[in-house]
MITI-289238 format. One line per field, with one value per residue (C-alpha): residue number from 0; residue in one letter; x, y, z. Coordinates in pm, 1 decimal, always signed. Layout:
! MITI-289238
pos NUM_...
code A_...
east X_...
north Y_...
up Z_...
//
This chain:
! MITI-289238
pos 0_1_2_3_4_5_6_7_8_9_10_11_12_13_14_15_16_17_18_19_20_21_22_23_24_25_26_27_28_29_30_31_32_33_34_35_36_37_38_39_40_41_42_43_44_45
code X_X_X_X_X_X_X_X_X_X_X_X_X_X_X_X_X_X_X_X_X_X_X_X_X_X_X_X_X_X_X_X_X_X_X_X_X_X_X_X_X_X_X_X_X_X
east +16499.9_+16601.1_+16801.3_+17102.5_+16944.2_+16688.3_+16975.1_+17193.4_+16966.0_+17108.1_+16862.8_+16605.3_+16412.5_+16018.9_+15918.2_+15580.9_+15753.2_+15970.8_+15629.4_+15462.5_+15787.5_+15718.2_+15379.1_+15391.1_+15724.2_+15543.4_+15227.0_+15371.4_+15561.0_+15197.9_+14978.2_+15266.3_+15265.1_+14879.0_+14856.4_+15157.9_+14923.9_+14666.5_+14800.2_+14936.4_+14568.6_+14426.8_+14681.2_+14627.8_+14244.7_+14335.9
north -1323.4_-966.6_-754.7_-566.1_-255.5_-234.6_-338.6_-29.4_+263.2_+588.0_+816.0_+796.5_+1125.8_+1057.7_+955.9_+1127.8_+1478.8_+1396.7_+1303.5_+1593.5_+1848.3_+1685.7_+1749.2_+2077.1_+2191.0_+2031.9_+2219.0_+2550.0_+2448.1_+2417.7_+2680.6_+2927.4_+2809.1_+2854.2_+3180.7_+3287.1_+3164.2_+3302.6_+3655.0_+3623.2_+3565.8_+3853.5_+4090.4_+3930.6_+4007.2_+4416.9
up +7899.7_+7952.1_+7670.5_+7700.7_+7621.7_+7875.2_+8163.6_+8017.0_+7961.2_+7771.7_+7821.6_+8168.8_+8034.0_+8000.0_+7696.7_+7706.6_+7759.9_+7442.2_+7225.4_+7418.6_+7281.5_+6940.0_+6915.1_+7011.1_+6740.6_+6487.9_+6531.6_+6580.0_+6253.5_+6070.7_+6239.3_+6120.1_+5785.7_+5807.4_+5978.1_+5711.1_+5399.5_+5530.6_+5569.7_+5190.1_+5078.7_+5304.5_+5136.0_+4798.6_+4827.0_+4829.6
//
């Protein structure tokens, strides 16, 4: 029993390389926000 879907594929990119893209936006999203906060708290010290 196959489904339609996997007969009629949209998109043949890799899904690792899409998780891998992912993974690596989201965590330059964070460490920014970190290295950002902790700039403001450096200059908040003086």
């Amino acid at each position: 029993m196959s489904h339609e879907f996997e007969k009629d594929v949209q998109s043949k990119r890799n899904d690792f390389l899409d998780g891998a893209v992912g993974f690596v936006v989201s965590f330059g999203f964070f460490a920014t926000v970190f290295i950002v906060a902790v700039i403001v708290e450096l200059v908040g010290r003086f």
